[in-house]
C-alpha positions as CSV (number, residue, x, y, z in Angstrom):
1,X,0.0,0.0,0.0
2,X,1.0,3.4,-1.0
3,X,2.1,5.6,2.1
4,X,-0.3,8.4,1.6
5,X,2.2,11.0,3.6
6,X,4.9,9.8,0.8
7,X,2.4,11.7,-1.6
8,X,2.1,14.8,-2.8
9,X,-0.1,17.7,-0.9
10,X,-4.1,17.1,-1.6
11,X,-6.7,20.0,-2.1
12,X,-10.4,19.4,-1.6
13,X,-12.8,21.9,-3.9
14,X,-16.6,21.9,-3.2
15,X,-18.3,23.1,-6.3
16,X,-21.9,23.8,-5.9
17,X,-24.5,25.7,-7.9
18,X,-28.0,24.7,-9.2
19,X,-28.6,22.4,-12.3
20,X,-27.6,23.7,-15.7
21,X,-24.6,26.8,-14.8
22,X,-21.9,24.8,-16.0
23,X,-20.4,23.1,-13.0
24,X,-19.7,19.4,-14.8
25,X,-18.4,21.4,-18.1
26,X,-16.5,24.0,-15.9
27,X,-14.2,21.4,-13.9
28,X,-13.5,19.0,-17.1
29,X,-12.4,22.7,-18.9
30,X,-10.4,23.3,-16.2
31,X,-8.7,19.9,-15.9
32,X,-8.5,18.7,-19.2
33,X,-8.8,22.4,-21.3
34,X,-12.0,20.1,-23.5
35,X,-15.7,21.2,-23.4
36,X,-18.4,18.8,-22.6
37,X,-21.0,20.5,-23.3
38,X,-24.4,20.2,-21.6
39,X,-24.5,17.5,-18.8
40,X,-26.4,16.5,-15.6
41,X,-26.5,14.1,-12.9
42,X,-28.5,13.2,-10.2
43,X,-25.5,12.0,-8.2
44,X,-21.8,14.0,-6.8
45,X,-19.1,12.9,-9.1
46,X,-15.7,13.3,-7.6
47,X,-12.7,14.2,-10.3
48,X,-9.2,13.7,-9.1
49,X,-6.3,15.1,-10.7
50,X,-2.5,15.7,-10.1
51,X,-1.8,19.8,-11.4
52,X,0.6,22.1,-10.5
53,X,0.0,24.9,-7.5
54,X,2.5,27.6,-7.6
55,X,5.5,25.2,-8.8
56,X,4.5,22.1,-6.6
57,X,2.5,18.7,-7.9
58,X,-0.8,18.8,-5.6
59,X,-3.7,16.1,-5.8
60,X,-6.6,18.3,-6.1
61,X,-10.1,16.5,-6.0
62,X,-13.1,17.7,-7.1
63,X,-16.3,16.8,-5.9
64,X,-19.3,18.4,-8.4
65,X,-22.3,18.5,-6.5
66,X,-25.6,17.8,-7.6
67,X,-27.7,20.4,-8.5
68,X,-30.7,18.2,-8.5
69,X,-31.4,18.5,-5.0
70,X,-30.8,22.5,-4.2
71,X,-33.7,22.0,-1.1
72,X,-31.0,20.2,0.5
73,X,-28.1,22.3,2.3
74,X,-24.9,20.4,1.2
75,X,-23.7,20.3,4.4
76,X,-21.6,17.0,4.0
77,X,-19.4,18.2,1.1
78,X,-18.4,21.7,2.3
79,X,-17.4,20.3,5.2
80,X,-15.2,17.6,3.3
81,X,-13.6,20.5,1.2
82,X,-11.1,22.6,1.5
83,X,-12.4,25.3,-0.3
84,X,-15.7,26.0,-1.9
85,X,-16.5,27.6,-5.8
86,X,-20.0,28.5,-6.2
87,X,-21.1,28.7,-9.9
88,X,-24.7,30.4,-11.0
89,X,-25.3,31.2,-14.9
90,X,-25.5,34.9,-15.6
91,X,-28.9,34.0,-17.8
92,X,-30.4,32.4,-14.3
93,X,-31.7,34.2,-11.5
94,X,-32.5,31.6,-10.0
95,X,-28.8,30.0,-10.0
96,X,-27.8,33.0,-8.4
97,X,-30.4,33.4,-5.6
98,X,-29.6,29.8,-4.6
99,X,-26.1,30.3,-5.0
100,X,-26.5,33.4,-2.4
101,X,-28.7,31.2,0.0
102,X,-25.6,29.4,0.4
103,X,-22.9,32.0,0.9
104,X,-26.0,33.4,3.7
105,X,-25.3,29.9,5.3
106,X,-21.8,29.9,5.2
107,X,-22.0,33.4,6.5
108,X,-24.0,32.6,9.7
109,X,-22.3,29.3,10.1
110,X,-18.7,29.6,8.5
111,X,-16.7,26.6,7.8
112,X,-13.3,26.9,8.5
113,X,-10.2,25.4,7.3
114,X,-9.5,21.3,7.6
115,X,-6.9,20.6,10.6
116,X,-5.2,18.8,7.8
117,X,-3.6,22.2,7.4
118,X,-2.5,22.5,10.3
119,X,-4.3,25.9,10.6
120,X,-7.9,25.2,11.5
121,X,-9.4,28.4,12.5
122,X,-8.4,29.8,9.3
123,X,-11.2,30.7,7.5
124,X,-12.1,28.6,4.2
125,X,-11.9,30.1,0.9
126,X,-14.7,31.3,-1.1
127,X,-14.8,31.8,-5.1
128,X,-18.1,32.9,-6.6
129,X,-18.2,32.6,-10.2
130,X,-21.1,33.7,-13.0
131,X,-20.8,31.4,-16.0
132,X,-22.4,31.9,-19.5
133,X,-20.8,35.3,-20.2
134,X,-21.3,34.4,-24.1
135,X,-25.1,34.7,-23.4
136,X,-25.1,38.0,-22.6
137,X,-28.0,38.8,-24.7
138,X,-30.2,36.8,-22.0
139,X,-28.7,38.1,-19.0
140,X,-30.6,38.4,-16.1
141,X,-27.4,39.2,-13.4
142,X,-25.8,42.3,-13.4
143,X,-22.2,42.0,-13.1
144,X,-22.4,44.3,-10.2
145,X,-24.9,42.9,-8.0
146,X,-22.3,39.4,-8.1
147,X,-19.5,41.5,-7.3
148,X,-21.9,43.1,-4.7
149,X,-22.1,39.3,-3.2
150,X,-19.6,38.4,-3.4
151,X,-18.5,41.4,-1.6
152,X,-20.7,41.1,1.3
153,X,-19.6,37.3,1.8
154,X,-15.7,37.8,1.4
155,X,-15.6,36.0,-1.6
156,X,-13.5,36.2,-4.9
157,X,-15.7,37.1,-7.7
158,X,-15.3,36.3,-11.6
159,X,-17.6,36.0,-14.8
160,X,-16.9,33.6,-17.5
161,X,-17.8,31.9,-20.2
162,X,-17.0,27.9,-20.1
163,X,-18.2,27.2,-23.9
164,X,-16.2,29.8,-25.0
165,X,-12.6,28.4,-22.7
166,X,-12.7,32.4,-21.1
167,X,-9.4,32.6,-19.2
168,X,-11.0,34.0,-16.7
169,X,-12.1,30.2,-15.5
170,X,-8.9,29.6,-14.8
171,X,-7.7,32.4,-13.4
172,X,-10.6,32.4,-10.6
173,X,-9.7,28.1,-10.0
174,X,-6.3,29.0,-9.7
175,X,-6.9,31.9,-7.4
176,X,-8.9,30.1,-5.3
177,X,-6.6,26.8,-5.1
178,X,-3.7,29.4,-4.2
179,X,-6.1,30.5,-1.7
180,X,-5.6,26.9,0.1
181,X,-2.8,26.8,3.0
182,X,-0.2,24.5,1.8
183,X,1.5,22.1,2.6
184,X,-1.5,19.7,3.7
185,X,-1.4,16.4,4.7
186,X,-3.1,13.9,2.9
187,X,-6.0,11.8,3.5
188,X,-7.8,9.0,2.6
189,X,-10.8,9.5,0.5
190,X,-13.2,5.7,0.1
191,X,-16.6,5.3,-1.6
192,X,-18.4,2.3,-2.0
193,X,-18.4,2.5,-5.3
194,X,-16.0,3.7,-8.1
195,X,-17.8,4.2,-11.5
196,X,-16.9,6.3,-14.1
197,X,-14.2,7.1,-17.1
198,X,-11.0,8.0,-17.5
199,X,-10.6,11.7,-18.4
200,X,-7.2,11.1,-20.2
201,X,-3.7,12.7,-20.0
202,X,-3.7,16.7,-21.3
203,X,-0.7,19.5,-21.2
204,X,-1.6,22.8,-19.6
205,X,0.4,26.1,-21.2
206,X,3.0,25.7,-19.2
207,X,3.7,22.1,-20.6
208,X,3.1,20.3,-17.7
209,X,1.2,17.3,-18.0
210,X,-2.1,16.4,-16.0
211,X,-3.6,13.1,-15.6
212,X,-6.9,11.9,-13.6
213,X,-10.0,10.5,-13.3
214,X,-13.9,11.1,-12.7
215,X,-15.7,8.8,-10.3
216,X,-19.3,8.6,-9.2
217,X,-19.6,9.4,-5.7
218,X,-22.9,8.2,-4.1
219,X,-21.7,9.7,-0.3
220,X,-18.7,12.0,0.8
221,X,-16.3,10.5,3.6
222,X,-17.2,11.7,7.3
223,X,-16.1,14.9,7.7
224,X,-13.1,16.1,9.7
225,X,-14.6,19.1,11.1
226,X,-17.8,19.6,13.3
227,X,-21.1,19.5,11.4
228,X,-22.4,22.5,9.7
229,X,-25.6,23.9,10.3
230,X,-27.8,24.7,7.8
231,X,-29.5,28.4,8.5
232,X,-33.2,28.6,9.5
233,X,-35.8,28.7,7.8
């Protein structure tokens, strides 16, 4: 068995947002620079990869959460994370008032960084991100009332456009990934079941190559941290 301290640093990401911003097309852009188009499912799926932070290999994992279920506070996964990116479609006003129902939850209850790092009052990192900038002919968010939230919240804020590889994606990811107190030790992440494809082997600009994989993930381990209340009703 591998010795998992022997391993490079891992980063957790949370990304949550309601069904149909982007959040399944957003990670595989990031991660492998390919559109996927359209896609939904009615279960997490959990991406791991091996990319470069600031110089250094990391094992970042991904966990896309359902959007099929936005009644339902994901309590579970932001505390698994290490960070959280919250994704609404500029076209959707509904996206983004769910999306700022849960920065309002994480406001009155924050989450705060895993022990892993060795720092665990430190607060957890925030990105807030308004995709389908190429639709701006049926926007229905003003780019100043997300920056405005994002504000309020202490989040980063970006706007994007997936479908059209804006580099503003990556910029935000990478900020927010930099945003992550390193070094970490690693941990053990188990499901009960491992279903999926391999995404495949790509090179980023800086020539470095990225390999990984996309899993299903039915539950999220037991989180490291005490549970997180969702806000009252």
């Amino acid at each position: 068995m591998r010795d998992e301290r022997a391993g490079p640093p891992r980063v957790r990401i949370a990304v949550i947002g309601s069904s149909r911003v982007g959040k399944s097309a957003l990670i595989v852009r990031y991660l492998t620079r390919r559109y996927i188009g359209e896609y939904h499912s009615n279960t997490d799926l959990l991406y791991k990869q091996t990319v470069p932070i600031n110089g250094m290999p990391v094992e970042l994992e991904v966990i896309d959460v359902s959007g099929s279920n936005t009644d339902k506070f994901p309590a579970e996964q932001i505390q698994w994370a290490d960070a959280c990116l919250l994704v609404y479609s500029v076209t959707d006003r509904s996206s983004f008032e769910y999306a700022t129902e849960v920065l309002n939850t994480l406001k009155k209850n924050p989450p705060h960084g895993s022990p892993a790092h060795g720092a665990p009052s430190a607060a957890m990192p925030l990105a807030l991100l308004g995709n389908k900038t190429d639709l701006d002919h049926l926007r229905q968010v003003p780019t100043k009332e997300g920056q405005a939230m994002s504000q309020a919240h202490g989040a980063s804020f970006s706007e994007a456009s997936v479908a059209d590889n804006s580099g503003d994606l990556y910029r935000c990811v990478d900020r927010l990934l930099a945003d992550v107190r390193l070094p970490q030790r690693t941990r053990k992440f188990s499901v009960t079941k491992m279903l999926g494809s391999l995404i495949g082997t790509t090179t980023n600009s800086s020539g470095t190559s990225r390999s990984g994989s996309v899993v299903a993930c039915p539950r999220v381990p037991a989180p490291s941290r005490p549970p997180l209340a969702a806000a009252a009703p």
